[in-house]
Each structure stands twice: as structure tokens, then as C-alpha cells.
C-alpha positions in Angstrom: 11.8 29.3 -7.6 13.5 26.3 -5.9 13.1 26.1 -2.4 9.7 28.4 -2.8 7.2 25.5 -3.4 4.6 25.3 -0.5 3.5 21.8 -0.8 -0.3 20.8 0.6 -0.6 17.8 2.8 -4.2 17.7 2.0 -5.2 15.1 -0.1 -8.2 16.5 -3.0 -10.4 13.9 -4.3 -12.3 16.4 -6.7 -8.7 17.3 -8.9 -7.0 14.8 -10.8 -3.3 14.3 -10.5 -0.8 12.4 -12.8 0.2 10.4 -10.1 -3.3 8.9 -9.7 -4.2 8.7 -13.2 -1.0 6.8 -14.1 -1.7 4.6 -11.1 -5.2 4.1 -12.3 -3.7 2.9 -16.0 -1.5 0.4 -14.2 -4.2 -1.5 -12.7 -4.0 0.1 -9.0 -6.9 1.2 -6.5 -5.3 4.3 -5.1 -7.0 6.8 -7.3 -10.6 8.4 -7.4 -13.4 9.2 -9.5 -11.9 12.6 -10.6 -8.8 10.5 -11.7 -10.6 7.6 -13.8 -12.8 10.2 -15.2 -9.8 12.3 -16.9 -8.1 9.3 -17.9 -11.4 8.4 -20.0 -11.6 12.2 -21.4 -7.6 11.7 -22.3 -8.0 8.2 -23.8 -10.0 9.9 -26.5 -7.5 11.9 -27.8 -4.7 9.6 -27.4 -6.5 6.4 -27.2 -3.1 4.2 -26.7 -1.9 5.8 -23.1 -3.1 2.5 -21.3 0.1 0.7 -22.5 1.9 3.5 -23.2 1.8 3.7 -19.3 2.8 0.1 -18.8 5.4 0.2 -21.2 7.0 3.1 -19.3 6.9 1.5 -16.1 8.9 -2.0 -17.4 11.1 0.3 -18.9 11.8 1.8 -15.5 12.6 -2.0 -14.1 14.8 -2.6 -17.0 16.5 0.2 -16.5 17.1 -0.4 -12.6 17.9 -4.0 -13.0 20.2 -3.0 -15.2 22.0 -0.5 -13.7 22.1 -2.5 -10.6 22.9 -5.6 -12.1 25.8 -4.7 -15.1 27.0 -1.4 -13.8 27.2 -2.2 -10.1 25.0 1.1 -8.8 23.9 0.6 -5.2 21.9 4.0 -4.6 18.8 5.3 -5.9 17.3 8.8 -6.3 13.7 8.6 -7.4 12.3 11.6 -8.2 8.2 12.0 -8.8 8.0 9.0 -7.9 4.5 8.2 -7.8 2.3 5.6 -6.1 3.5 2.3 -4.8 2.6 -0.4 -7.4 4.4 -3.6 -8.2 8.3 -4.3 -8.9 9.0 -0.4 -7.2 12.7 0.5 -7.8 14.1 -0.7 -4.4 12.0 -4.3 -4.9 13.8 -4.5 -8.5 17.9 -3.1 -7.2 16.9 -5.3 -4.1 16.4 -8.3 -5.0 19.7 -7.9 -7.0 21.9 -6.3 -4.5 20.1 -6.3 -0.8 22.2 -3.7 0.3 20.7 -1.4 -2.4 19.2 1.8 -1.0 16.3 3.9 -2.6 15.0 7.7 -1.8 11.6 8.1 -3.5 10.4 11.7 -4.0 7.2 13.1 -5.0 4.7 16.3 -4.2 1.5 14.3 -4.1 0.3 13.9 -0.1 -1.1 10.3 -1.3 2.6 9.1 -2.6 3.5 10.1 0.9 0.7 7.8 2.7 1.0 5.2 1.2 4.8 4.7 0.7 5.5 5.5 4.1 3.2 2.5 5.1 4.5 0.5 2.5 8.3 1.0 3.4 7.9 1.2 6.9 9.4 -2.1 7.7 12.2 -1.1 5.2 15.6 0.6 7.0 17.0 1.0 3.1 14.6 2.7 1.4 12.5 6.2 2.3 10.1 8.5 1.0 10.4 12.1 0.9 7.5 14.7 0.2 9.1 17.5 -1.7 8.8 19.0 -5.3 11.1 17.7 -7.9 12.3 20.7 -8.6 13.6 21.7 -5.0 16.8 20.2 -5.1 19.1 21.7 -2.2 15.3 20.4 -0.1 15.6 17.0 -1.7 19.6 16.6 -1.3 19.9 18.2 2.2 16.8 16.3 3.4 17.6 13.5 6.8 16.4 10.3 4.9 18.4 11.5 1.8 21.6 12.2 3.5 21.4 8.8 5.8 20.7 6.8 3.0 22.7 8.0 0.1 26.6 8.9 0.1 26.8 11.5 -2.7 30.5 10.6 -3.0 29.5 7.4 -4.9 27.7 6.8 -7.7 24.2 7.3 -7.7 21.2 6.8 -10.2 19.0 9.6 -10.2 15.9 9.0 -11.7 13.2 11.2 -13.6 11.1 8.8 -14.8 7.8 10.1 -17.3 7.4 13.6 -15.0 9.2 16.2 -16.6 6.1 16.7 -18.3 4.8 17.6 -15.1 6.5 20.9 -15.0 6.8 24.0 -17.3 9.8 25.5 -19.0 11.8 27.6 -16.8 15.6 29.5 -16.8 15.7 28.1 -12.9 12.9 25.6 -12.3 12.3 23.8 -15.6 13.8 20.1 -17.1 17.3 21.5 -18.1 17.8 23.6 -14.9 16.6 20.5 -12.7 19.1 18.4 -14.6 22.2 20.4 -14.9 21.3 21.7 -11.2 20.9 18.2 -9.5 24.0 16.7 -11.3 26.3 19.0 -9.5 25.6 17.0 -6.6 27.0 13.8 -8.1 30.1 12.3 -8.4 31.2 11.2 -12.2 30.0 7.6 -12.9 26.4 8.3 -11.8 23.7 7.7 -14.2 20.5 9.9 -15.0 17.5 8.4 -16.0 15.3 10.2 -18.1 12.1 10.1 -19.7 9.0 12.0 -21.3 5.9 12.4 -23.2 6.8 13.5 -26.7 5.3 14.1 -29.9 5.9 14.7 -33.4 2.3 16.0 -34.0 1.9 19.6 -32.8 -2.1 19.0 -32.5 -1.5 16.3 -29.7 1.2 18.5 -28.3 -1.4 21.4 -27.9 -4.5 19.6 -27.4 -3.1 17.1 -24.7 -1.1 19.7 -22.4 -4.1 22.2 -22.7 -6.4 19.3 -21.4 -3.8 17.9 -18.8 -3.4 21.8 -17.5 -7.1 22.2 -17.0 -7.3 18.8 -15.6 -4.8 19.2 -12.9 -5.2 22.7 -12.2 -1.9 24.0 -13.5 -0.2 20.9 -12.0 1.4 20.3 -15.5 4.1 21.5 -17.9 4.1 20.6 -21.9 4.4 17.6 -24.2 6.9 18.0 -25.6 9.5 16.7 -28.8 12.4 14.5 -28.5 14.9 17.3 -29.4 13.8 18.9 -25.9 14.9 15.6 -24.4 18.1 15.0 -26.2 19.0 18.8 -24.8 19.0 17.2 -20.9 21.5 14.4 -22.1 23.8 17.1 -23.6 27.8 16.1 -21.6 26.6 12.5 -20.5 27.7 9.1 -22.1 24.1 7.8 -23.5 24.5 4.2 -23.0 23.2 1.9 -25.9 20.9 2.0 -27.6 20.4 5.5 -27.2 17.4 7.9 -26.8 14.2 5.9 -28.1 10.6 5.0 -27.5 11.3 3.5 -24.4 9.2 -0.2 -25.0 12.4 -0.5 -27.6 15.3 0.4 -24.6 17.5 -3.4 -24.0 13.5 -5.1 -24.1 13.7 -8.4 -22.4 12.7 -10.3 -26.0 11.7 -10.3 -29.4 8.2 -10.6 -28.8 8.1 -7.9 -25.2 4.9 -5.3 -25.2 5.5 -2.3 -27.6 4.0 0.7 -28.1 1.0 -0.1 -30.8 0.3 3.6 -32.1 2.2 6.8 -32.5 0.3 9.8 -31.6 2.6 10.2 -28.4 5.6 8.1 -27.1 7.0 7.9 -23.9 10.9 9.2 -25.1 14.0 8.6 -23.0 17.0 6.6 -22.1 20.3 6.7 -19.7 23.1 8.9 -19.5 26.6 8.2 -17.8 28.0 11.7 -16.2 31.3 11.9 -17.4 
């Protein structure tokens, strides 16, 4: 239940987490054996992750450079935010608007290291260590509330992690959703993205080996009908809920996803 979620500060080397194995397919040194090893057990059965994972994370600095850029959004929300890499969402709405500011949230004790030392020198932008899922935690948190005035528009983000989590009445995707845009004023914009696929083999096969690999720290592949249910009430801005490489690419010829047998799913939604 929200608010229950006893978070370690310990940081295990032995069990694999999503944030370190997507930070391992995007080139970066903060992850262990234990990560790299499940990566190469998960690239067997969906063998095209590698740039499914760097399509994902342009489509996150589209997304923020556009926001920021056409729509005029100042403040950030960030949540599972995982490791520090390059272009992070307050480098991107930054370099557009310098006044932008930028709460990242995520559950991993790493995220926290090294994004505290990585934003230390920066008075706009924080990092909070809290589940995604504990939303009074996340809203009512210090950083949150110095940085952020809830009675503008904000961007939330949940960018490729509600696969993290399992269906719930209270603590799953649509509760997070619906409970978190309570908070915000109409005009924000909710950012939302996910594993999906249309073969029920990969759906089964991937979250049982993601389950085991995590320890439980996982919730479901799932289909794009699930995510088209968290956009239900919002404006979906153009062009709509796709395979995320296709979402306002920056040309003809940008990266895009080269096989099928999952897609990162997703788009934008203006609450009315």
C-alpha cells in the first residue's frame, strides 16, 4: 500500500535491477556483473532491447525539449528515474529555459549516489529516494515542495517503469496515474511509456525471467490497450500513442526500432 514501502539503502551487487541493466544498454559504467549478465540472458529472447533502450531514452529528450520548448513547461516530476547518463531531463529543459526545475525519483540506493553527486552543484534540480508508487511521500517531500509549485503546470514523467510494478486496485499504473494527477493543476502533461507486446509468449517468458531476475522487483509486459487505459480524460497530443522511436522523431532517417517482438509504447497526455 502507498506510504508502506520500506526502501533499502544498501546497495546489492549479486541482484540485478532495471535501473542498472538499462544503464548498462546505454553505454554507462554504473552497473555490475549481476546486471550485464541478465542483460545477456534477456537479449536472447528479445535480442533487439539494446536499441530498444536507446530509442526510449531520445524519446524521453524529445519529449522534454518539447514540452519545454513549444508548450512553455518549467517544472519537472521524474519518476523512476534511473541512473545519471547523458542529456538527463534538467540538462535537456535547461539548456532551453535555465530557470527549469527537475525532481528525479527513483527506489534504487545507486540512483541516489550518484545523482546526488551529480546535481550537487545544481540549486534547480534534486533527487529523491522514494518508490514511485508513494505519492503523498513523493509530493509532500522538502526538495519536491521547494522546487515545484503544484499550482502551475508540471510534467510528470513515467518514463519505461511502469513495467516495474504489478497490477494493483491502489498501487498499480492506473492508481499511480489517476492518484498523482490529483495533485496537478489542468494544463500539466503526463508522460508515459512501457514495454508492450502483441505476442503473449514474450509477454510470459520475459516478465517471468525479469521477476526472477530482480527478485520480485518487477510487474508485467504488458499490451498497448493497458497503456491507452492510463491516458483515459487527457488530451493525447499528436501523433498519439505509438512505438515511441516514431513520436515527433527529429528526421526521416532518426534510429527506429528494427524488430518487433516488444516495443517500448507510449506518448503525452494534456490533463484537461
Amino acid at each position: 500500500m502507498q506510504g508502506d514501502k520500506q526502501l533499502s539503502t544498501e546497495i546489492d551487487a549479486n541482484v540485478p535491477t532495471a535501473a542498472r541493466m538499462y544503464d548498462y544498454y546505454l553505454g554507462g559504467k554504473d552497473n555490475y556483473a549481476a546486471d550485464r549478465a541478465a542483460v545477456e540472458e534477456l537479449d536472447k529472447v528479445v535480442p533487439s532491447t539494446r536499441r530498444l533502450a536507446l530509442n526510449n531514452r531520445r524519446f524521453l529528450q524529445r519529449v522534454v525539449k518539447t514540452l519545454a520548448e513549444e508548450y512553455g513547461i518549467r517544472q519537472f516530476l521524474d519518476h523512476g528515474s534511473g541512473l545519471p547518463t547523458q542529456d538527463n531531463v534538467h540538462q535537456v529543459a535547461q539548456r532551453i529555459a535555465p530557470e527549469s526545475r527537475v525532481v528525479y525519483v527513483d527506489n534504487d540506493p545507486m540512483v541516489l549516489v550518484h545523482g546526488r553527486a551529480l546535481l550537487d552543484q545544481n540549486d534547480r534540480t534534486a533527487v529523491i529516494h522514494a518508490d514511485m508508487r508513494s505519492t503523498d511521500e513523493i509530493f509532500s517531500h522538502p526538495d519536491t515542495r521547494r522546487l515545484i509549485d503544484f499550482s502551475q503546470p508540471v510534467a510528470v514523467l513515467f518514463n519505461s517503469v511502469f513495467h516495474c510494478i504489478p497490477d494493483s486496485d491502489t498501487d498499480g499504473p492506473t492508481a499511480v496515474v489517476r492518484r498523482v494527477s490529483k495533485h496537478l493543476v489542468p494544463g500539466s502533461y503526463a508522460v508515459m511509456c512501457q514495454l508492450v507486446s502483441d505476442d503473449p509468449e514474450v509477454r510470459r517468458s520475459v516478465t517471468e525471467f525479469m521477476d526472477q531476475a530482480t527478485q520480485g522487483h518487477w510487474g508485467r509486459v504488458r499490451e498497448e490497450k493497458d497503456v491507452a487505459e492510463w491516458f483515459e480524460g487527457m488530451e493525447i497530443l499528436e501523433p498519439g500513442l505509438v512505438e515511441v522511436s516514431t513520436w515527433r522523431p527529429d528526421n526521416e532517417v532518426a534510429p527506429r526500432q528494427l524488430t518487433q517482438e516488444w516495443i517500448e509504447f507510449g506518448g503525452v497526455g494534456r490533463l484537461r
